[in-house]
C-alpha positions as a Python dict, from the first residue, in 0.01 Angstrom:
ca = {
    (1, 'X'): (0, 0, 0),
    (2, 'X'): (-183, 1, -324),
    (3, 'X'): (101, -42, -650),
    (4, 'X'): (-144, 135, -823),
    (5, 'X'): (-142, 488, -632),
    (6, 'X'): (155, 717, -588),
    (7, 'X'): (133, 923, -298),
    (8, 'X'): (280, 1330, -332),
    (9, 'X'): (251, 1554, -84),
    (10, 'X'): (152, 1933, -226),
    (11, 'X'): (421, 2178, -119),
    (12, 'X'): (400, 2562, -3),
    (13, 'X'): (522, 2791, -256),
    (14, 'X'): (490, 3169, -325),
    (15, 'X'): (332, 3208, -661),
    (16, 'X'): (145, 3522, -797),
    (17, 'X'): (175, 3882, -606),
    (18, 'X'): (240, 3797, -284),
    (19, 'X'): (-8, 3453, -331),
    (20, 'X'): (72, 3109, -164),
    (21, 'X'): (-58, 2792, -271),
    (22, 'X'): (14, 2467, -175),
    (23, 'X'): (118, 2238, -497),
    (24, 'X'): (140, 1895, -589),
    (25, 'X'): (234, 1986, -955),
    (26, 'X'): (454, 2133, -1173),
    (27, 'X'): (782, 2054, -915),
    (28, 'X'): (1073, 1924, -1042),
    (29, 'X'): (993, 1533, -979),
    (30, 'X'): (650, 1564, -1080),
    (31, 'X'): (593, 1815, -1399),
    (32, 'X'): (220, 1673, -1495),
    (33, 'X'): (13, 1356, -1485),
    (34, 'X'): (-164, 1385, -1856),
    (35, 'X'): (-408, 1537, -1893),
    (36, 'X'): (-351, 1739, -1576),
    (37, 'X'): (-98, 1942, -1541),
    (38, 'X'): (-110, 2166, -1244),
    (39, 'X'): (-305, 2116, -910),
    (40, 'X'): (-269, 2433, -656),
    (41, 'X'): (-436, 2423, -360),
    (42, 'X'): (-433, 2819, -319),
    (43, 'X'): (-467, 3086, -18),
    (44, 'X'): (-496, 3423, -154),
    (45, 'X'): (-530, 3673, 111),
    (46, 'X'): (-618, 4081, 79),
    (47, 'X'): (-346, 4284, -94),
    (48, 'X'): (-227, 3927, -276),
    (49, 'X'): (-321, 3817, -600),
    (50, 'X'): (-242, 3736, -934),
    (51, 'X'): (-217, 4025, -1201),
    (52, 'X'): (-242, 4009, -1547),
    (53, 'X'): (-76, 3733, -1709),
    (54, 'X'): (-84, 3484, -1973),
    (55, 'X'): (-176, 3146, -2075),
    (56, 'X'): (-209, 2921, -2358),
    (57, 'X'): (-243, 2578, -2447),
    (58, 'X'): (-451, 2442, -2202),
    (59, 'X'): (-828, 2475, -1979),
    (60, 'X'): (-804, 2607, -1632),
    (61, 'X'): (-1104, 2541, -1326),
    (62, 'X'): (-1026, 2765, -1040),
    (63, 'X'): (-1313, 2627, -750),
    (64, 'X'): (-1359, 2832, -493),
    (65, 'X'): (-1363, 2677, -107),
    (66, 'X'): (-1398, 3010, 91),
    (67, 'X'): (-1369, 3382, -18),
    (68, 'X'): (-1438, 3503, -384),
    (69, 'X'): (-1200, 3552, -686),
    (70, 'X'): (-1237, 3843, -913),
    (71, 'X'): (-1188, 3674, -1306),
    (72, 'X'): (-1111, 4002, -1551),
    (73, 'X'): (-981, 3898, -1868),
    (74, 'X'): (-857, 4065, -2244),
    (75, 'X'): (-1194, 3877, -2371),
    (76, 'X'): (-1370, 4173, -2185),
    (77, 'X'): (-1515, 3939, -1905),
    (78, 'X'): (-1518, 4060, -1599),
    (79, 'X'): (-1735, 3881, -1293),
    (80, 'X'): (-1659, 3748, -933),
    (81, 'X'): (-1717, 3390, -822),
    (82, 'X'): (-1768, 3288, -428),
    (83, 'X'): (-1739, 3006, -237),
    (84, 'X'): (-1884, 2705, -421),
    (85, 'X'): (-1860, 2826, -728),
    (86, 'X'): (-1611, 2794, -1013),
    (87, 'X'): (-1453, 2984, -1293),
    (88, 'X'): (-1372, 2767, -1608),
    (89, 'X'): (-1137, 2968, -1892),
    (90, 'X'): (-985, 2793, -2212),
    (91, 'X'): (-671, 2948, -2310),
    (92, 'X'): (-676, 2818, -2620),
    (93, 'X'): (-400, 2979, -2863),
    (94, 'X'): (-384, 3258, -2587),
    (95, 'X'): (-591, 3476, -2346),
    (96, 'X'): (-444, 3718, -2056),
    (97, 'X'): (-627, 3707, -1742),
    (98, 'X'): (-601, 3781, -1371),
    (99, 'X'): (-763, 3702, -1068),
    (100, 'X'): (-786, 3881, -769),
    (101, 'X'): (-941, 3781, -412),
    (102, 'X'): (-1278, 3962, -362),
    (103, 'X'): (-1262, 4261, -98),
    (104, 'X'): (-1276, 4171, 258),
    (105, 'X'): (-1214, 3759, 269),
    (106, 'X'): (-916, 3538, 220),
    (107, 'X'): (-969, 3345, -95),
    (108, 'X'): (-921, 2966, -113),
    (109, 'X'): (-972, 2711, -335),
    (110, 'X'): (-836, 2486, -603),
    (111, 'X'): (-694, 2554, -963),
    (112, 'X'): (-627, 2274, -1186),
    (113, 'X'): (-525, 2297, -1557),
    (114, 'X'): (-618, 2016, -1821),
    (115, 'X'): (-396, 1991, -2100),
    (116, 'X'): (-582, 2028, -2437),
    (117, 'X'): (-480, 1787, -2695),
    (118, 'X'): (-270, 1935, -2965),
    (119, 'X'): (-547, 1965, -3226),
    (120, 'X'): (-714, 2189, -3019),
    (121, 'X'): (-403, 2408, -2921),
    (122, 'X'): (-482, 2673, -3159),
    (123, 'X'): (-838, 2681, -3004),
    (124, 'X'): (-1063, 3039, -2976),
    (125, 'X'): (-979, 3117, -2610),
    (126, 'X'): (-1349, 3101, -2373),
    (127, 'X'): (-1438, 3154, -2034),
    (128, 'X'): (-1709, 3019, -1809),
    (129, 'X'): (-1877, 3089, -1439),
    (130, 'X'): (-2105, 2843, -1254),
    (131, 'X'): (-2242, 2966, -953),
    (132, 'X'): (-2253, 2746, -650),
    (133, 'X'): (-2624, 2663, -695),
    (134, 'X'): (-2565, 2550, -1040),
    (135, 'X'): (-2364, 2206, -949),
    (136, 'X'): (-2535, 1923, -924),
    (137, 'X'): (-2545, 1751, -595),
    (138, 'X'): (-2611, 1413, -431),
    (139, 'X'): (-2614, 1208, -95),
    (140, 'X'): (-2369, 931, -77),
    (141, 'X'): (-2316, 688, 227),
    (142, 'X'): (-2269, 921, 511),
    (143, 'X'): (-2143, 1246, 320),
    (144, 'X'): (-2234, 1457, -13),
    (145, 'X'): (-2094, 1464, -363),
    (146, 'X'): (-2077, 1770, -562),
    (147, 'X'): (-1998, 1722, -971),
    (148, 'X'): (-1793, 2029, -1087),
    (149, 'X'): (-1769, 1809, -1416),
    (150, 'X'): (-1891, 1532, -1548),
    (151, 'X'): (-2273, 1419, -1553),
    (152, 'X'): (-2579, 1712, -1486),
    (153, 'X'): (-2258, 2032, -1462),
    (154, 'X'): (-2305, 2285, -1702),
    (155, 'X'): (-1878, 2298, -1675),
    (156, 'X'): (-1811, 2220, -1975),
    (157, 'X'): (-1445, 2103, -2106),
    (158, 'X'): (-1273, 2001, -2438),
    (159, 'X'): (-1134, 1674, -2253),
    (160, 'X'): (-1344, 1381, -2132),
    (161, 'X'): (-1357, 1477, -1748),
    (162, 'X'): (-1496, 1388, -1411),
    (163, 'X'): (-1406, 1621, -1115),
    (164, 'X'): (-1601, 1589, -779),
    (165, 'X'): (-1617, 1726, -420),
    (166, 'X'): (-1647, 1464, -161),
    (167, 'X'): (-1738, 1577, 172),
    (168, 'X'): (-1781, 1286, 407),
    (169, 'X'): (-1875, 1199, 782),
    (170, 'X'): (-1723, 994, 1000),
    (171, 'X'): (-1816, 631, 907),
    (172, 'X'): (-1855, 787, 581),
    (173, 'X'): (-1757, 555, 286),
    (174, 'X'): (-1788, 607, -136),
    (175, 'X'): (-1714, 409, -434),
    (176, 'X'): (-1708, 486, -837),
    (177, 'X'): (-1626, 282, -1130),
    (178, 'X'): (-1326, 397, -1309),
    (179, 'X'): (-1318, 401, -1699),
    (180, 'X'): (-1098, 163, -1920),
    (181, 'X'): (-747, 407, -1943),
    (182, 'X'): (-868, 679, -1721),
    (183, 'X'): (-622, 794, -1443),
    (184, 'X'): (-640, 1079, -1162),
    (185, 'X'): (-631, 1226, -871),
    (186, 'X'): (-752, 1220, -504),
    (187, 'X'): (-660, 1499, -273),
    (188, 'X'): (-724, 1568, 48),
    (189, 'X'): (-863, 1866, 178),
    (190, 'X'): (-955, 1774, 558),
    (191, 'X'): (-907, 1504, 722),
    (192, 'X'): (-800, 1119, 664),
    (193, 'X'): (-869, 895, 403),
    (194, 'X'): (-792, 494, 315),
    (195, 'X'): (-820, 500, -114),
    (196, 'X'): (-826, 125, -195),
    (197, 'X'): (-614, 41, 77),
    (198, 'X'): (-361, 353, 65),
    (199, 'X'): (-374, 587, 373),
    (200, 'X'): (-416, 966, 250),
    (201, 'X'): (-328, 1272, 502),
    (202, 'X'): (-446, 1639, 457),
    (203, 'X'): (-283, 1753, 177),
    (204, 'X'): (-187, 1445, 15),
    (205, 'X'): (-278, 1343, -295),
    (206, 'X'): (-321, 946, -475),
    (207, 'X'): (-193, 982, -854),
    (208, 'X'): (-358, 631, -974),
    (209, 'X'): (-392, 414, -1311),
    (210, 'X'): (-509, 99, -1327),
    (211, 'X'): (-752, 120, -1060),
    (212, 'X'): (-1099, -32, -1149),
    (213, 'X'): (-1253, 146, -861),
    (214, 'X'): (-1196, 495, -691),
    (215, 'X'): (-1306, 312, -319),
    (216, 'X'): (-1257, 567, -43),
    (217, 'X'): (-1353, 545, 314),
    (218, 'X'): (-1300, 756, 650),
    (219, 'X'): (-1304, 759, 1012),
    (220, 'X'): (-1301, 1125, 1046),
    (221, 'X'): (-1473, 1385, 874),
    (222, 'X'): (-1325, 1464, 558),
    (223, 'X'): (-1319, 1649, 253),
    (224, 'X'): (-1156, 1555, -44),
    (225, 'X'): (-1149, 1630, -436),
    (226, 'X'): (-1121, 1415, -710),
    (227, 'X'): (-1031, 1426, -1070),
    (228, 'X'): (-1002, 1156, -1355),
    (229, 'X'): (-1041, 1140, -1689),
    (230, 'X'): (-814, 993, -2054),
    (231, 'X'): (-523, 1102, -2095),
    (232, 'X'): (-422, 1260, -2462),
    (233, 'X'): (-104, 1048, -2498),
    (234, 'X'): (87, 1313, -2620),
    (235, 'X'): (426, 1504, -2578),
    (236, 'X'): (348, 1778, -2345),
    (237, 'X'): (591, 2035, -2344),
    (238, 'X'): (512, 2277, -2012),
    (239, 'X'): (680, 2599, -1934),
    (240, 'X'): (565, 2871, -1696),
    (241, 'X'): (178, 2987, -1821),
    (242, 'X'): (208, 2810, -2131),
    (243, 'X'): (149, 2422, -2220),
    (244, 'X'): (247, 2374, -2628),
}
């Protein structure tokens, strides 16, 4: 056990039109973890979906695993992104969007919000689509690393980010230096994980602070994502779509 990680286990939950995602936050005993503020793993499949809606307050990354999402938005944007590939909108002061899975796949993936800090609340609302070709990507010790933000990305974000895709073999080990005050995230998609001495199953996630080092290792294959970055420090007052 590592005092430094808290282990949460995402949860199924309808969400959307007749969507499912599995989600470590908002729930009742975990709201956010600043700056993030909600993490769905997500399993859209055909006739499912999520209509028109709206947001504000916050940036949103939806990173697709398998399948495609259709992004339309009141901006007049309109594309699809596939497996690899991510969609990045800022709500800003307020945008309505939707996304629907792409004809003839399931779509799955990951959405996570980052809370914008509150002098950017009122901020012009943007969107964003890099391809899967577009991410940089590296061998580490026995697996790959893709950067979905941070270093080389064009993903760009209004909070100091790093958000990676860890795919690693059996044997497979990898190790990062964690900024002064940063704090995040390590999920895992597949697999079995030890973070700095905490076990991690599929579909649990390490919420740590105070960790010098992001040190993961496996004896299976695995996949896993990981965000970190400063947190704002700030009152965050989250309701349904909106983050004030």
């Amino acid at each position: 056990m590592n005092p430094n990680i808290t282990v949460r286990k995402a949860h199924v939950t309808a969400e959307g039109a007749g969507a499912e995602v599995a989600r470590l936050m908002p729930v009742p005993q975990w709201m956010n973890y600043d700056p993030f503020v909600l993490w769905d793993h997500f399993h859209v499949g055909a006739g499912a979906g999520f209509p028109d809606h709206p947001h504000r307050g916050f940036e949103a990354i939806t990173y697709m695993f398998e399948g495609g999402m259709q992004h339309a938005d009141n901006l007049g944007n309109k594309s699809t992104v596939l497996s690899g590939g991510a969609q990045r909108f800022t709500a800003g002061r307020g945008i309505v969007h939707s996304e629907m899975p792409a004809e003839g796949s399931d779509s799955i993936g990951i959405q996570l919000w980052i809370n914008l800090p509150r002098s950017l609340k009122t901020l012009a609302p943007d969107y964003q689509q890099v391809n899967a070709a577009e991410f940089p990507e590296q061998a580490v010790d026995g697996g790959r690393l893709r950067v979905i933000v941070g270093e080389g990305s064009p993903l760009k974000l209004h909070t100091a980010v790093r958000y990676l895709d860890l795919s690693l073999d059996a044997g497979g080990r990898h190790s990062e230096t964690v900024p002064a005050g940063d704090r995040g995230i390590v999920y895992v998609v597949e697999g079995r994980v030890d973070l700095a001495g905490q076990q991690l199953e599929k579909g649990e996630a390490g919420f740590f602070e105070n960790l010098e080092e992001i040190a993961l290792t496996t004896a299976e294959p695995s996949r896993v994502m990981i965000a970190y970055g400063r947190p704002h420090g700030e009152p965050i007052k989250q309701w349904g779509p909106y983050v004030d």
